[in-house]
C-alpha positions as CSV (number, residue, x, y, z in Angstrom):
1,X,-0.7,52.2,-92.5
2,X,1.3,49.5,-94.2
3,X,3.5,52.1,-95.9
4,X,4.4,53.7,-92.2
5,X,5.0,50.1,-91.0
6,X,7.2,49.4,-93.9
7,X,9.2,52.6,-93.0
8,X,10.0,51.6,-89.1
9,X,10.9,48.4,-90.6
10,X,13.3,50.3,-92.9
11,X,14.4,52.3,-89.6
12,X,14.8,49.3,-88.0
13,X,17.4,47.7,-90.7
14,X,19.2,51.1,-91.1
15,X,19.1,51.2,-86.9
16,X,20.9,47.7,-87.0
17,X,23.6,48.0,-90.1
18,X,24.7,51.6,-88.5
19,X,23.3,53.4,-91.9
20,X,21.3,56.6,-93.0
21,X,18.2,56.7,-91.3
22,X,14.4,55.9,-92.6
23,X,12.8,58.2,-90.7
24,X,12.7,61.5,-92.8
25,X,10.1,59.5,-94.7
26,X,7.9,59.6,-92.0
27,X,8.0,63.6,-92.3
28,X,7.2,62.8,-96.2
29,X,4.1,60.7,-95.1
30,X,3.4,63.1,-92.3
31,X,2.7,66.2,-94.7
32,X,0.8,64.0,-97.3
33,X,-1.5,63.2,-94.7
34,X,-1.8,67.0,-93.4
35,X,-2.0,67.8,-96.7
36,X,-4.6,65.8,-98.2
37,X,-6.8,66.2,-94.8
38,X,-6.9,62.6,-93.8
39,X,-8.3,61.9,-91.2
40,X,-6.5,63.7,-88.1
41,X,-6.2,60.3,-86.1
42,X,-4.2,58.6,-88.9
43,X,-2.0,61.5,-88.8
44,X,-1.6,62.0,-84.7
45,X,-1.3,58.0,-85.1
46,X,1.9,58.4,-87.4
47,X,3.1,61.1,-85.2
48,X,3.1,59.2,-82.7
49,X,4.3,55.7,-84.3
50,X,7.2,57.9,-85.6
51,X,7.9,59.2,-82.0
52,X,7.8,55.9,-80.4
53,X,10.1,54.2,-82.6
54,X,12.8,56.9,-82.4
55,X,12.7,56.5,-78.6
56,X,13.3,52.8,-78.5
57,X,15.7,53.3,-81.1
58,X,17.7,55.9,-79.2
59,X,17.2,53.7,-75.8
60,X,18.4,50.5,-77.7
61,X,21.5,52.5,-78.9
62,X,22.4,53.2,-75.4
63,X,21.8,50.1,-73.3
64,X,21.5,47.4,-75.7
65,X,18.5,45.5,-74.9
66,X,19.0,43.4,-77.6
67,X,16.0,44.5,-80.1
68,X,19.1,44.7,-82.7
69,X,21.3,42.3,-82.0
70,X,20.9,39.8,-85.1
71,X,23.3,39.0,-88.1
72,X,22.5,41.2,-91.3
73,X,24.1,40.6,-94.7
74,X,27.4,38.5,-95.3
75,X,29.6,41.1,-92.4
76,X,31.9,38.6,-90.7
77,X,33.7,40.0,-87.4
78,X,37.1,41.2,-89.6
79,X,34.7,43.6,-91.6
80,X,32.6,45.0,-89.0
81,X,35.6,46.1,-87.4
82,X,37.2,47.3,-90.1
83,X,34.1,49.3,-91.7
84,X,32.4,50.8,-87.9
85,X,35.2,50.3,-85.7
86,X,32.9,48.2,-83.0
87,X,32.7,44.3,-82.7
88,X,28.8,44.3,-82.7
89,X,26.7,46.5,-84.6
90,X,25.2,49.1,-84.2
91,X,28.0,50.6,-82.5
92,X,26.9,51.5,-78.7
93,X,26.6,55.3,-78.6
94,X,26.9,57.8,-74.6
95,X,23.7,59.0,-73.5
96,X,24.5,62.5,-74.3
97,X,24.9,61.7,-78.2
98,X,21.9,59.6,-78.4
99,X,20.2,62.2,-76.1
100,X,20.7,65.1,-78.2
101,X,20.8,62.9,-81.8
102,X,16.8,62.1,-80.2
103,X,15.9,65.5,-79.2
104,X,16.6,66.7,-83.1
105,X,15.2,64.5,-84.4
106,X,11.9,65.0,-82.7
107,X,12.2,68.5,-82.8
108,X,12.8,68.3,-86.6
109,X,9.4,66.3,-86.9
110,X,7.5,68.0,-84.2
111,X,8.4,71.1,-86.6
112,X,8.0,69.7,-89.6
113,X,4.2,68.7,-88.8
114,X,3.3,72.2,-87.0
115,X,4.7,73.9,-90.0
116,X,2.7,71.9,-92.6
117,X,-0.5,71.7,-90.5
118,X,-0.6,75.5,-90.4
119,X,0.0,75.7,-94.2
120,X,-2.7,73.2,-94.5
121,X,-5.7,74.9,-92.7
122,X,-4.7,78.5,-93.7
123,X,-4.9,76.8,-97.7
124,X,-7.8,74.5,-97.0
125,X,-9.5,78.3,-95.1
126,X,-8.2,79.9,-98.7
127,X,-9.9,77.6,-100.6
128,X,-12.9,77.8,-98.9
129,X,-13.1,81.5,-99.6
130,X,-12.2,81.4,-103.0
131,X,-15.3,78.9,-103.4
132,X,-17.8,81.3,-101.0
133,X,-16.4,84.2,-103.4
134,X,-17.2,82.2,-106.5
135,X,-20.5,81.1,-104.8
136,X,-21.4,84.6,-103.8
137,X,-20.8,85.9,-108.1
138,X,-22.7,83.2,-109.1
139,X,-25.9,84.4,-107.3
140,X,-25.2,87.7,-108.5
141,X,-24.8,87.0,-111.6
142,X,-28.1,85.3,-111.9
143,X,-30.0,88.2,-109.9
144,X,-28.8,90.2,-112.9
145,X,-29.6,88.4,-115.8
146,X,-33.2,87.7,-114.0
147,X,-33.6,91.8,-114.7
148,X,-32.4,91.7,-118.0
């Protein structure tokens, strides 16, 4: 939980400074949790933590709430014009581009998690035949050294 809180806080700072994003890394924690079958609220809650967060983050790039607005680093005004070409960062973005920016993104993670949670079960359900096969020669194994 701290480690997914650390991440929006990472999303966050990237969010503000106009940067690369965090939030692949919630994909990364996603399939670690799919993968080693925690509990299915911890990984619905990430889902959803991760969904939330780029929501307000796509809303707060279009009407500027002010959930970014504080200084970061050393910028003064002269470099944040000349680096993002916008007087305050994060630059203001249309609807449309933060729109379709947030639809990929979701639809990137929304995939992402279907994808693994498949290839979860179906190797959690291959698994668990391998051990009922295993299982299954071990009790014929010792009904045949019973006749010997």
């Amino acid at each position: 939980f701290l480690y997914c809180v650390a991440i929006g806080l990472a999303e966050v700072d990237a969010a503000a400074m106009s940067t690369s994003p965090a939030w692949p890394l919630f994909v990364v924690v996603t399939d670690v949790l799919l993968l080693c079958q925690a509990p299915y609220r911890m990984t619905l809650g990430v889902v959803v933590l991760c969904t939330l967060l780029l929501c307000v983050l796509a809303s707060e790039s279009v009407f500027r709430f002010g959930l970014l607005d504080f200084e970061w680093g050393s910028y003064n005004q002269h470099d944040r014009w000349e680096l993002y070409k916008c007087e305050n960062l994060p630059c203001r973005k249309d609807l449309t581009t933060s729109l379709s920016a947030l639809c990929a993104q979701i639809a990137v993670f929304l995939i992402d998690f279907a994808v693994t949670r498949r290839f979860s079960k179906s190797a959690i359900d291959e698994r668990n035949r391998i051990l009922a096969s295993i299982d299954a020669a071990n009790h014929i194994a010792t009904s045949l050294s019973r006749f010997d």
